[in-house]
DSSP file (Angstrom, degrees, kcal/mol; ACC not computed):
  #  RESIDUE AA STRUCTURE BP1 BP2  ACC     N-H-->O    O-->H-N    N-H-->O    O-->H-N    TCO  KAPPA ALPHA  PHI   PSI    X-CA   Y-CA   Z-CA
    1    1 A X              0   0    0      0, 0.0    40,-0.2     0, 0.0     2,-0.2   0.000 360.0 360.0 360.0 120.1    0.0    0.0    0.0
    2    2 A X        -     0   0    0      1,-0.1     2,-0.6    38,-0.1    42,-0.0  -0.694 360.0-115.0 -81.1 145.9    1.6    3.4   -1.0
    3    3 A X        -     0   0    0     -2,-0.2     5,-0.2     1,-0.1    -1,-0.1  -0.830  26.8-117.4 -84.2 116.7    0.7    5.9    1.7
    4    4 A X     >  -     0   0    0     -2,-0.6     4,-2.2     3,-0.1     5,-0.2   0.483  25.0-108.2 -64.0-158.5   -1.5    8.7    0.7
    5    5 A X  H  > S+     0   0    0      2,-0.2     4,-3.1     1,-0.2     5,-0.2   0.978 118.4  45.5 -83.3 -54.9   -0.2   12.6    0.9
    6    6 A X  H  > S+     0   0    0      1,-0.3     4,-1.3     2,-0.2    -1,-0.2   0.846 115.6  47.0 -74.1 -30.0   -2.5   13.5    4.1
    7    7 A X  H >> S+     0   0    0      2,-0.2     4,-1.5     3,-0.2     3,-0.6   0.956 117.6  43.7 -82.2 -58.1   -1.5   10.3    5.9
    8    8 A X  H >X S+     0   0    0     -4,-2.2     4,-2.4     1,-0.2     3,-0.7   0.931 105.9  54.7 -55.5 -60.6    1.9   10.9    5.1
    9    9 A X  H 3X S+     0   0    0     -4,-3.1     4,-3.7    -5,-0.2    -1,-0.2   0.852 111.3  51.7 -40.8 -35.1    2.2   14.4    5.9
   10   10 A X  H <X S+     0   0    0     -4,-1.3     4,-0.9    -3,-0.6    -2,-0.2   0.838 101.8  55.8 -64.0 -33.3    0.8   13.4    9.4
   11   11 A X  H <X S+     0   0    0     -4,-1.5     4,-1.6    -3,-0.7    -1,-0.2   0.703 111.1  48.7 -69.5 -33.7    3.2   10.7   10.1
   12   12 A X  H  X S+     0   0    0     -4,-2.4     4,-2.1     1,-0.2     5,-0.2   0.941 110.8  45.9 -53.1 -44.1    6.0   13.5    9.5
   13   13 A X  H  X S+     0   0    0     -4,-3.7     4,-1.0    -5,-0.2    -2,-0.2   0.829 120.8  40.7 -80.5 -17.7    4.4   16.1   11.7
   14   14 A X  H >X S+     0   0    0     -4,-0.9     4,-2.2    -5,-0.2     3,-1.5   0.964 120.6  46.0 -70.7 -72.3    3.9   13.0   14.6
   15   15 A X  H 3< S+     0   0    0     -4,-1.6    -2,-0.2     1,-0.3    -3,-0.1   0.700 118.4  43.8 -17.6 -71.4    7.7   11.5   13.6
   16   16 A X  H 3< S+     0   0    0     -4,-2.1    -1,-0.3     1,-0.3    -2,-0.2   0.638 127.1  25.3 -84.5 -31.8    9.2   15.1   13.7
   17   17 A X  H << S+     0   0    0     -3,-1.5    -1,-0.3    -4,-1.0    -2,-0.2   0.908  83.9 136.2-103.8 -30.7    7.5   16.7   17.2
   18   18 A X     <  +     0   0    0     -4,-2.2    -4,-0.0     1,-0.2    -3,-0.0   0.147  28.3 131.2 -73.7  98.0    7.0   12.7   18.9
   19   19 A X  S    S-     0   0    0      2,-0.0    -1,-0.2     0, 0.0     3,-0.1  -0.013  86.9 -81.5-141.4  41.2    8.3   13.9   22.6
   20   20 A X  S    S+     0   0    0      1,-0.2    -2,-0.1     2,-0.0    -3,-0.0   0.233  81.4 146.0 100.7 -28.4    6.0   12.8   25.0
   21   21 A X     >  -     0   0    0      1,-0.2     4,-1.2    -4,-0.1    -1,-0.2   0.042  61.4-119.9 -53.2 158.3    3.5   15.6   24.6
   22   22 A X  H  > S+     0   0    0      2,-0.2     4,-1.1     3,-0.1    -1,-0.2   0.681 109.7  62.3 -55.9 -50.5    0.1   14.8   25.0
   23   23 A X  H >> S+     0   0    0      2,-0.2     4,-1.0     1,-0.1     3,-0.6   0.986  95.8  62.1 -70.1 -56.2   -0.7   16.0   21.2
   24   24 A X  H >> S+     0   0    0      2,-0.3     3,-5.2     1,-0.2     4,-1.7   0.890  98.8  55.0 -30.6 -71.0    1.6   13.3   19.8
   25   25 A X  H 3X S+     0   0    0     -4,-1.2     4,-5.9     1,-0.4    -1,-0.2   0.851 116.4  35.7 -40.3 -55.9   -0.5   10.8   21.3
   26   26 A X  H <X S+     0   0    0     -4,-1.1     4,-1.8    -3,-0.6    -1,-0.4   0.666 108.9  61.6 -62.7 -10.0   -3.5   12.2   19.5
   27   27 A X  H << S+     0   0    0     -3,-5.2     4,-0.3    -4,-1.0    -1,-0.2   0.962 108.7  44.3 -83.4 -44.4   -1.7   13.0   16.7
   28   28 A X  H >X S+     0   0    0     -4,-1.7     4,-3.5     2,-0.2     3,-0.9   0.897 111.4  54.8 -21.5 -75.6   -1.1    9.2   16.5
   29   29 A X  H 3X S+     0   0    0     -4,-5.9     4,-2.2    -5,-0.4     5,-0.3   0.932 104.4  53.0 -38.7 -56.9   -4.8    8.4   17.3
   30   30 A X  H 3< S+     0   0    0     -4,-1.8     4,-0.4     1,-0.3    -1,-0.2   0.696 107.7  52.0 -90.1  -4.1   -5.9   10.5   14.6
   31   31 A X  H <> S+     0   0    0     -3,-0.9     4,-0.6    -4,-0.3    -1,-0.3   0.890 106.6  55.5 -74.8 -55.4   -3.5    8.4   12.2
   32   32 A X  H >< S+     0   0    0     -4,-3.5     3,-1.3     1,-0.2    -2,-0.2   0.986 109.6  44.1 -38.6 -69.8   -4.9    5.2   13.4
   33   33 A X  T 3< S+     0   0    0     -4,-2.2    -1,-0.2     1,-0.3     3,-0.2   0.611 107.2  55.4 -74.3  -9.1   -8.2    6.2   12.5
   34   34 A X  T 34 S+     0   0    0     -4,-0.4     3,-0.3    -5,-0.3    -1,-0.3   0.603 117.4  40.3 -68.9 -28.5   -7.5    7.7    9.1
   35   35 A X  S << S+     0   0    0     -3,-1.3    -2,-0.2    -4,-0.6    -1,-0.1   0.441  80.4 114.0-115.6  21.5   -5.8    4.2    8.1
   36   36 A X  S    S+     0   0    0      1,-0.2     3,-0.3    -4,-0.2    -1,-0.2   0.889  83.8  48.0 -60.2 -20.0   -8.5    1.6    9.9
   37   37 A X  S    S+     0   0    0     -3,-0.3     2,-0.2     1,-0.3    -1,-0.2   0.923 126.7  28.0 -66.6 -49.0   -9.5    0.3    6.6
   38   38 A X  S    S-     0   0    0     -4,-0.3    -1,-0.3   -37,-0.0    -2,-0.1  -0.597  71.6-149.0-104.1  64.6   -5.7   -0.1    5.8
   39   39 A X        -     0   0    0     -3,-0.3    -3,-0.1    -2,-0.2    -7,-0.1   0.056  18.9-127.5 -44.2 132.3   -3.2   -0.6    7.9
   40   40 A X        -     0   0    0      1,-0.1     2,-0.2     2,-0.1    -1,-0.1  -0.515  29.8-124.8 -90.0 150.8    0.5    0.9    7.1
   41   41 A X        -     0   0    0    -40,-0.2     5,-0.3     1,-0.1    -1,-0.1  -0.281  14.0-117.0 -73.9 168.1    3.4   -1.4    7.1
   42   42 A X  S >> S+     0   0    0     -2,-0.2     4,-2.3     2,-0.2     3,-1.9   0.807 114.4  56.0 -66.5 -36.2    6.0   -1.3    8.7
   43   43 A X  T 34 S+     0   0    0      1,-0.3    -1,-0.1     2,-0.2    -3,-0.0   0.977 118.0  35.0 -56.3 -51.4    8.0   -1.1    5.8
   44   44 A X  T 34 S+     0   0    0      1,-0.2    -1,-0.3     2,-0.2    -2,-0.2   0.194 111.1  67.5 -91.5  18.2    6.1    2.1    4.4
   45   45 A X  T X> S+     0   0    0     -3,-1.9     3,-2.3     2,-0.1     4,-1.6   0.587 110.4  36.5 -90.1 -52.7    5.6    3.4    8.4
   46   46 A X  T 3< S+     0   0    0     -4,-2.3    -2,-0.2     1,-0.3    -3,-0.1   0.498  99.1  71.4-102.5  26.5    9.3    3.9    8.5
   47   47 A X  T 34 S+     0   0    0     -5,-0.2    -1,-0.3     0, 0.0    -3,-0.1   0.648 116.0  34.5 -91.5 -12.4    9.9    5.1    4.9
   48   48 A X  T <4 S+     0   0    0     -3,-2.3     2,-1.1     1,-0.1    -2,-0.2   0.850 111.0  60.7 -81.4 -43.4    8.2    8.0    6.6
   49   49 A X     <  -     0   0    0     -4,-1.6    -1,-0.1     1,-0.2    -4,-0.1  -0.765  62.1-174.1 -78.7  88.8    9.5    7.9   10.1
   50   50 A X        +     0   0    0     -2,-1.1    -1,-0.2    -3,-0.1   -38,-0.0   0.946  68.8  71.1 -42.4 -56.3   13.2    8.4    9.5
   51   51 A X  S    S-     0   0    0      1,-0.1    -2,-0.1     5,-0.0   -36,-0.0  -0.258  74.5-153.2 -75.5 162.9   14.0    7.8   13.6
   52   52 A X        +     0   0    0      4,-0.0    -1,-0.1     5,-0.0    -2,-0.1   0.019  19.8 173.2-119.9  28.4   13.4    4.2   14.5
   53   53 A X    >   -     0   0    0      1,-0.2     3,-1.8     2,-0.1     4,-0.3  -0.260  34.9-134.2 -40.4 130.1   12.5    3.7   17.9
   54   54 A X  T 3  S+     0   0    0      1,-0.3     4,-0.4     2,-0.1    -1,-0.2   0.555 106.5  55.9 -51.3 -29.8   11.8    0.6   18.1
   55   55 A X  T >> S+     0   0    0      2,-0.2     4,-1.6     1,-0.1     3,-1.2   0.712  91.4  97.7-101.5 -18.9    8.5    0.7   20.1
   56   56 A X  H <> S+     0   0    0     -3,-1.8     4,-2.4     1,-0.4    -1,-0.1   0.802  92.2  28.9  -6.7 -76.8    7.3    3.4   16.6
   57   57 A X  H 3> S+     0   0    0     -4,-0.3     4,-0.8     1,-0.2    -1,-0.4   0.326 119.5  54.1 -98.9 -24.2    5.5    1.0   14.7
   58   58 A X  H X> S+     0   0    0     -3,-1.2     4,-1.6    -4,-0.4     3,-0.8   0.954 111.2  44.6 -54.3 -69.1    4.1   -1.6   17.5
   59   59 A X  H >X S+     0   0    0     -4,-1.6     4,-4.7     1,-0.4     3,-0.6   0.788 109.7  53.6 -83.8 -43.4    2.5    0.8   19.4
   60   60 A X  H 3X S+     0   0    0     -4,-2.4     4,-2.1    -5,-0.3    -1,-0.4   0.862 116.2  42.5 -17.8 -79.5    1.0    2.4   16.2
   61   61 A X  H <X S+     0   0    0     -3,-0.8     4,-1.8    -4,-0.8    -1,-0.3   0.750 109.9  56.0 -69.4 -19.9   -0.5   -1.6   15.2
   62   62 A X  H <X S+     0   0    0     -4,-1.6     4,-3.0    -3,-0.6    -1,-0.2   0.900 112.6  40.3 -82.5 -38.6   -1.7   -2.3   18.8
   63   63 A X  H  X>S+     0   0    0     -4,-4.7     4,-2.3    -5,-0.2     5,-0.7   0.985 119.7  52.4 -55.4 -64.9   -4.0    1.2   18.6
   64   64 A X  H >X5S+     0   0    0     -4,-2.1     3,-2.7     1,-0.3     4,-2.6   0.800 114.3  34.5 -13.1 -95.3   -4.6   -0.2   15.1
   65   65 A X  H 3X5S+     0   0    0     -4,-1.8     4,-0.6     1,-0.3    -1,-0.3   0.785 122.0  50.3 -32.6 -49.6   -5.7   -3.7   16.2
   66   66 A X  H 3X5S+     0   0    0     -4,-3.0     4,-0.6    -3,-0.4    -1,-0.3   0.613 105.4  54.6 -94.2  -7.4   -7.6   -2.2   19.6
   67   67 A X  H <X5S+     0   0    0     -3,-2.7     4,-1.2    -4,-2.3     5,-0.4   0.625 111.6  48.3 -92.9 -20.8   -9.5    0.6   17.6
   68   68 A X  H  X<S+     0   0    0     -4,-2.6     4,-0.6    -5,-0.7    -2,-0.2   0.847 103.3  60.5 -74.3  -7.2  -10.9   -2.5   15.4
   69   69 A X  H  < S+     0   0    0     -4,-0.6    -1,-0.2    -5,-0.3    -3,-0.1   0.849 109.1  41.6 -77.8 -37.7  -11.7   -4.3   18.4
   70   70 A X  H  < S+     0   0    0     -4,-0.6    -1,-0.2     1,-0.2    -2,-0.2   0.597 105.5  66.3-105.8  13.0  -14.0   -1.6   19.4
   71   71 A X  H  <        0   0    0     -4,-1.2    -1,-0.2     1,-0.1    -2,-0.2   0.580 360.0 360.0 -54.9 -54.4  -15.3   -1.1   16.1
   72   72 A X     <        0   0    0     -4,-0.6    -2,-0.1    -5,-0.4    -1,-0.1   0.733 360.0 360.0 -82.4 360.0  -16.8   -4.0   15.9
């Protein structure tokens, strides 16, 4: 899945400010729920998100997984 422009641009501004703030988290959330249909890869999560903490791109697919949960 290529990632669209608005989904990408968000994952920058999360990537680029991600320091704990309160708004990351939401900034995150509101990335999850833009992609529930589609879930990003990893591969094409961290062709946007240069840094690589490790924990990026889990925590990102457990919101994923747990906003489908309550979806249904």
């Amino acid at each position: 899945m290529e990632i669209g422009n608005e989904i990408k641009e968000k994952l920058q501004n999360w990537s680029s400010t991600n320091n704990g703030h309160p708004i990351d988290n939401e900034r995150l959330y509101e990335i999850v729920k833009l992609t529930m249909e589609i879930k990003i890869s990893e591969k094409d999560f961290y062709k946007v998100v240069k840094r690589k903490p490790i924990t990026s791109y889990r925590r990102y697919e457990d919101l994923h997984c747990f906003a489908k949960y309550l979806n249904k």
